[in-house]
C-alpha positions in Angstrom: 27.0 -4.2 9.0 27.9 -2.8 12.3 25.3 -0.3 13.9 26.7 3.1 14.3 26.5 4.8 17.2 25.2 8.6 18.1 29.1 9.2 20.0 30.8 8.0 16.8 28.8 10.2 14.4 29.2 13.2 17.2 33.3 12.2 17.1 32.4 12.3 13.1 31.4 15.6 12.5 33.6 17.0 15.9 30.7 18.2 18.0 29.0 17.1 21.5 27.2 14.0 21.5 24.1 16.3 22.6 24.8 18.6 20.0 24.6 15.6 17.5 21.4 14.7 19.6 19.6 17.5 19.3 20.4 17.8 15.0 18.9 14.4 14.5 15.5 15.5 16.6 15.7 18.7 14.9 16.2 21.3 17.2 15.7 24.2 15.3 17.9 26.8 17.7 21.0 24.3 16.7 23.4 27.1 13.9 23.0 25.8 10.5 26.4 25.0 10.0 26.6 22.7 12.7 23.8 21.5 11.7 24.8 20.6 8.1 28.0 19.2 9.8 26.3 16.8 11.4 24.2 15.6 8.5 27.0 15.0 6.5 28.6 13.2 8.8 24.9 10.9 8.8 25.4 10.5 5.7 28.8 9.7 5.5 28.3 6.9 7.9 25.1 6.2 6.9 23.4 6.7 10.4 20.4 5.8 11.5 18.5 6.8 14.8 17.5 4.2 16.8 14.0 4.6 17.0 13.4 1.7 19.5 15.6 3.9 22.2 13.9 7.5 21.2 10.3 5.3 21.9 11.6 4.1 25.1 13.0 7.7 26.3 9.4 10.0 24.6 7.2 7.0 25.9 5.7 6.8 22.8 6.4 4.8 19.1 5.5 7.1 16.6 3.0 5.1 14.7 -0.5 5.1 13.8 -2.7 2.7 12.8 -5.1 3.6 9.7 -8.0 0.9 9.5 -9.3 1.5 6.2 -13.0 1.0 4.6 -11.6 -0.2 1.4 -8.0 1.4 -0.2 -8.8 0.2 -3.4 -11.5 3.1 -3.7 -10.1 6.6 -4.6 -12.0 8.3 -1.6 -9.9 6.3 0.8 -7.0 6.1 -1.0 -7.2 10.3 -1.1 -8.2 10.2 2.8 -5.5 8.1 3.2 -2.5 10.5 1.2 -4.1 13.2 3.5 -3.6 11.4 7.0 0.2 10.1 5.7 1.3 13.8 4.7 0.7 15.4 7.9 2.2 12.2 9.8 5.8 12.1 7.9 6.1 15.9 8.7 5.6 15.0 11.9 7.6 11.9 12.3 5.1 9.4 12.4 5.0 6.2 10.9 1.6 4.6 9.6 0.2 1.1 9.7 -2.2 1.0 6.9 -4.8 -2.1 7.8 -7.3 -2.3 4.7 -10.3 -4.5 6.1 -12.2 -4.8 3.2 -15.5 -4.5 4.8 -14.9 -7.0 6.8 -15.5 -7.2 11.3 -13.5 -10.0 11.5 -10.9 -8.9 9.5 -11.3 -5.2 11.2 -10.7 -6.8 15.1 -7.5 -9.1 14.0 -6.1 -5.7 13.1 -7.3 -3.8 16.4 -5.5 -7.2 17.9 -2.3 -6.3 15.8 -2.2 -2.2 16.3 -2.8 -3.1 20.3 -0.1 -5.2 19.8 2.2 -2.8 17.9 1.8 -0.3 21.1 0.7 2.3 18.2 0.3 5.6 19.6 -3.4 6.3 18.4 -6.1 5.1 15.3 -7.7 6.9 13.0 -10.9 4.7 11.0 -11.5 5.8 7.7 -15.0 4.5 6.1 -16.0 1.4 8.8 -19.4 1.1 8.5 -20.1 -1.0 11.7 -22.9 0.5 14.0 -22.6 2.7 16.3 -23.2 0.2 19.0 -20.3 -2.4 17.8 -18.0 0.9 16.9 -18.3 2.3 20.6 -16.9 -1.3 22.1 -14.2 -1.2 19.7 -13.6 3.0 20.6 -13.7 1.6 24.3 -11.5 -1.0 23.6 -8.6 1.1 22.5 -9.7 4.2 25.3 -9.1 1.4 27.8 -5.1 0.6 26.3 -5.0 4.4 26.3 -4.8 4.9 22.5 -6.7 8.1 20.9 -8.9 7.6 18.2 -9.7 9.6 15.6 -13.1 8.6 13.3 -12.8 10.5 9.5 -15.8 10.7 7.1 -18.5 10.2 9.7 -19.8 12.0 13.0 -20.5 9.4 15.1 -22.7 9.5 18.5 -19.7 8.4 20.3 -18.2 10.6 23.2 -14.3 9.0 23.9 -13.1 9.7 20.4 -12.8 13.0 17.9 -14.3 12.4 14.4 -13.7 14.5 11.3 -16.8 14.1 9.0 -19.3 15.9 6.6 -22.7 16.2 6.8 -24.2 13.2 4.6 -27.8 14.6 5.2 -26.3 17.7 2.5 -25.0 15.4 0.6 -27.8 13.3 -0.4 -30.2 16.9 -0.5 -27.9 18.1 -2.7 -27.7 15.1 -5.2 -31.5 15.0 -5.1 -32.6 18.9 -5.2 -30.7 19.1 -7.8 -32.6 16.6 -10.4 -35.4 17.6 -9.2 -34.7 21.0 -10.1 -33.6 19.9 -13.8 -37.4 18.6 -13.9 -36.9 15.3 -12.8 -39.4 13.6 -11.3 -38.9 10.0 -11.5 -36.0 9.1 -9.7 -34.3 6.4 -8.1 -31.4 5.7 -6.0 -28.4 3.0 -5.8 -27.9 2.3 -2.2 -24.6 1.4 -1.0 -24.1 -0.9 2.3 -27.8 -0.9 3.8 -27.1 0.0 7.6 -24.0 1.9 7.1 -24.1 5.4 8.8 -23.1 6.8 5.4 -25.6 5.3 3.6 -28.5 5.4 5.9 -28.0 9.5 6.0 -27.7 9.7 2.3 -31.2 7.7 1.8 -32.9 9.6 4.4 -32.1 13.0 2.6 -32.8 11.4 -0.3 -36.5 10.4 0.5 -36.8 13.7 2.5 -35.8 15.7 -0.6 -38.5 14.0 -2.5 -41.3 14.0 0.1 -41.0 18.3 -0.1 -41.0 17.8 -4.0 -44.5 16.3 -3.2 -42.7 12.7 -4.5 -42.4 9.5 -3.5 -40.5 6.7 -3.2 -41.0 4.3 -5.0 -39.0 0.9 -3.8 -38.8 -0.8 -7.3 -36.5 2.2 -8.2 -34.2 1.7 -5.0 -31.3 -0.9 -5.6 -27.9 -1.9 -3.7 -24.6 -1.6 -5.4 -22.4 -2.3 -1.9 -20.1 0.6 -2.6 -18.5 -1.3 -5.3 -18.0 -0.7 -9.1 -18.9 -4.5 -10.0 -21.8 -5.1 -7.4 -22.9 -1.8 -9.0 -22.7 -2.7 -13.0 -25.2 -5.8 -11.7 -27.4 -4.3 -9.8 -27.9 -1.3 -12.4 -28.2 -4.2 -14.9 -31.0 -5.4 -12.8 -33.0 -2.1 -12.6 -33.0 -1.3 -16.6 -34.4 -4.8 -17.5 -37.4 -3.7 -15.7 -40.4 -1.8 -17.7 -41.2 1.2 -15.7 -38.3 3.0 -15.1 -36.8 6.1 -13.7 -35.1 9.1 -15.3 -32.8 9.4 -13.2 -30.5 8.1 -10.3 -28.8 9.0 -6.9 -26.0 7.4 -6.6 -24.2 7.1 -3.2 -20.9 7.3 -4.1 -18.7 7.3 -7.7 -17.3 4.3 -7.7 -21.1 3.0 -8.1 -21.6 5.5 -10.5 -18.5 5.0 -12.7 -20.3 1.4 -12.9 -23.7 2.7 -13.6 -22.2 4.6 -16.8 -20.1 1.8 -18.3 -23.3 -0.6 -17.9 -25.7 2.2 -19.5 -22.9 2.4 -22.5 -23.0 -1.5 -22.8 -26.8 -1.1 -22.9 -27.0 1.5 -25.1 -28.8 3.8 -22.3 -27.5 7.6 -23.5 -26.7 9.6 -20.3 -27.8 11.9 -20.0 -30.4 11.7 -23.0 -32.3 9.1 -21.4 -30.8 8.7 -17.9 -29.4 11.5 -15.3 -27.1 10.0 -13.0 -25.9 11.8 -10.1 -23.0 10.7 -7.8 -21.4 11.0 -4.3 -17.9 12.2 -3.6 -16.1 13.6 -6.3 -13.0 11.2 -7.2 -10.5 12.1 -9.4 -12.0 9.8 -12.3 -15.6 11.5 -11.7 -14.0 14.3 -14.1 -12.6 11.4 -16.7 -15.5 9.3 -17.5 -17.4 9.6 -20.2 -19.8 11.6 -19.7 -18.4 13.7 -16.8 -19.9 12.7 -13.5 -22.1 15.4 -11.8 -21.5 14.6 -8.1 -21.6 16.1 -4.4 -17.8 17.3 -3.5 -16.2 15.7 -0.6 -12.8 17.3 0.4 -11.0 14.3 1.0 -7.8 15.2 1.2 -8.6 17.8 3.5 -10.2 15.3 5.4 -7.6 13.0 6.1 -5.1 16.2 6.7 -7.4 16.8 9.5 -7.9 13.8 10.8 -4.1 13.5 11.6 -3.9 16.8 12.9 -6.6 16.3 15.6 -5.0 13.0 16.3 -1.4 14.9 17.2 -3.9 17.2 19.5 -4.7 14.4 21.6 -1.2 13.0 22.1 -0.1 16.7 22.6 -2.8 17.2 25.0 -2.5 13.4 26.7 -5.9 13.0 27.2 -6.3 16.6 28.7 -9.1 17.7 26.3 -12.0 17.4 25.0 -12.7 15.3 22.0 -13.9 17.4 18.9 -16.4 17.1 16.1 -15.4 18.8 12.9 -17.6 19.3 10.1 -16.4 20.2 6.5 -18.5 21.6 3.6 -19.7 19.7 0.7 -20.6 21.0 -2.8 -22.4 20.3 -5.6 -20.2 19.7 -8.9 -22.5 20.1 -12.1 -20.7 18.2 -15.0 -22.6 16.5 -18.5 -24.3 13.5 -16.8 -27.6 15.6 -16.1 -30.1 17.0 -18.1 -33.5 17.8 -18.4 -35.7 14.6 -18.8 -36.4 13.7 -22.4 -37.7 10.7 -22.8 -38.9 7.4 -20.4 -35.6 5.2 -20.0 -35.6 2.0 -21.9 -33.4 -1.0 -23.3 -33.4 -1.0 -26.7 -34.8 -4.0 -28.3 
């Protein structure tokens, strides 16, 4: 099919081929009936811009790369909807690069966005340390990309991050059992060394420590973020004799996991067990019980994310990088209540 070109679809509707120009870039001062003209006559033709010659004239290409913790976990995927709504509006196409936890995987698709000539890169969930994340931020800085971190403030200075304070998060999850009259708690870990996690412990631990608590490491397992790792590890921690009442846990998907295995067990939450999660997915409110969790606006998140992303290329590097922190809250649902009895596997 032969290409049509912006003079034929300006001869098309009967208008200058800047006129025609300026509708398809969406000039707002061109009058509405020349503008509607000229979109039917698009249609009609069935025009397309040629978005490798409006790269080459704004210098730019209009996309984004999104490297992604994990899509397959609502938090992302919600982070994710965020980041893409504010970048259609504004004409931006994203590359979606799912890692899966993985650094290898993670620099191929640096290789490929570099190679793309993307405009900037927001990184939603990577858990790398700071260390190997400030090569990769330096990396990109050097290629002249912005960067945009979502989820977590990191000690980084040539990039803007988006973030909430995962010290609240883990105080909140924790203050709140021991409120209920828990004592005996434990806590499913996510990655070990993962900013997330490592905030969320400390809270944890410090929570407990002003309770006049401990704790104690036999009630302290890893579920790797992930709904199956979780099931096992929570499988794990029951078969043991001495057992908490309750459980951090540091995100939903975990706890989603923790719930179906407790069910399988016949462990009643929250009779026997309070479980507590982290982030506030849209299945939190579906399971059975209802998941009591710490609010994350994720959405909001990735909305943000974007937005501070389209500062920078507005700006072109003639700004400061910014820091912004979003509140958390604490969402009280059935899978808490005052402890009862010692947890145990039925026999």
């Amino acid at each position: 099919m032969k290409t049509v070109t912006l003079s034929q679809l300006a001869r098309r509707a009967k208008v200058s081929i800047s006129t025609a120009s300026r509708v398809m870039n969406g000039d707002p001062a061109v009058q509405e009936s020349t503008r509607n003209r000229v979109l039917h006559a698009a249609k009609v033709l069935n025009y397309s811009p040629n978005l490798l010659a409006k790269s080459l004239r704004a210098g730019k290409s209009f996309t984004v790369g999104l490297v992604v913790d994990n899509i397959s976990n609502p938090f992302f995927a919600e982070i994710t909807n965020g980041i893409e709504e504010v970048a259609h509006d504004n004409g931006y196409t994203l590359f979606l690069c799912n890692t899966r936890q993985d650094d290898q995987r993670t620099m191929h698709y640096l290789d490929t966005l570099l190679g793309r000539g993307v405009d900037g890169v927001i990184f939603s969930g990577l858990g790398s340390n700071v260390a190997d994340l400030a090569v990769r931020i330096d990396r990109l800085r050097r290629e002249e990309i912005f960067t945009v971190i979502v989820g977590t403030r990191r000690p980084i200075t040539d990039c803007s991050s988006i973030a909430v304070d995962h010290t609240q998060v883990g105080l909140l999850a924790v203050n709140y059992l021991i409120g209920e009259g828990h004592t005996k708690i434990g806590y499913m870990h996510g990655r070990r060394n993962t900013v997330v996690n490592e905030e969320r412990f400390a809270a944890f631990q410090a929570g407990l420590a002003k309770a006049g608590l401990s704790t104690r490491a036999e009630w302290c397992v890893e579920g790797g973020f992930d709904y199956d790792q979780a099931k096992h590890a929570f499988r794990e921690l029951a078969s043991r004799r001495d057992l908490p009442t309750a459980l951090v846990v540091a995100n939903d998907l975990m706890a989603l996991g923790v719930l179906e295995t407790a069910r399988e067990m016949l462990i009643a939450v929250p009779q026997q067990l309070s479980v507590v999660g982290c982030d506030d997915i849209a299945f939190a409110a579906q399971s059975f019980p209802a998941l009591t969790t710490v609010r994350l606006p994720q959405f909001q998140l990735g909305q943000l994310a974007m937005e501070e992303l389209l500062r920078l290329f507005e700006a072109k590097g003639e700004t400061d990088y910014r820091h912004q922190m979003l509140d958390v809250s604490l969402i009280k649902r059935q899978s808490v209540a005052s402890p009862t009895q010692v947890v145990g596997v039925p026999s």
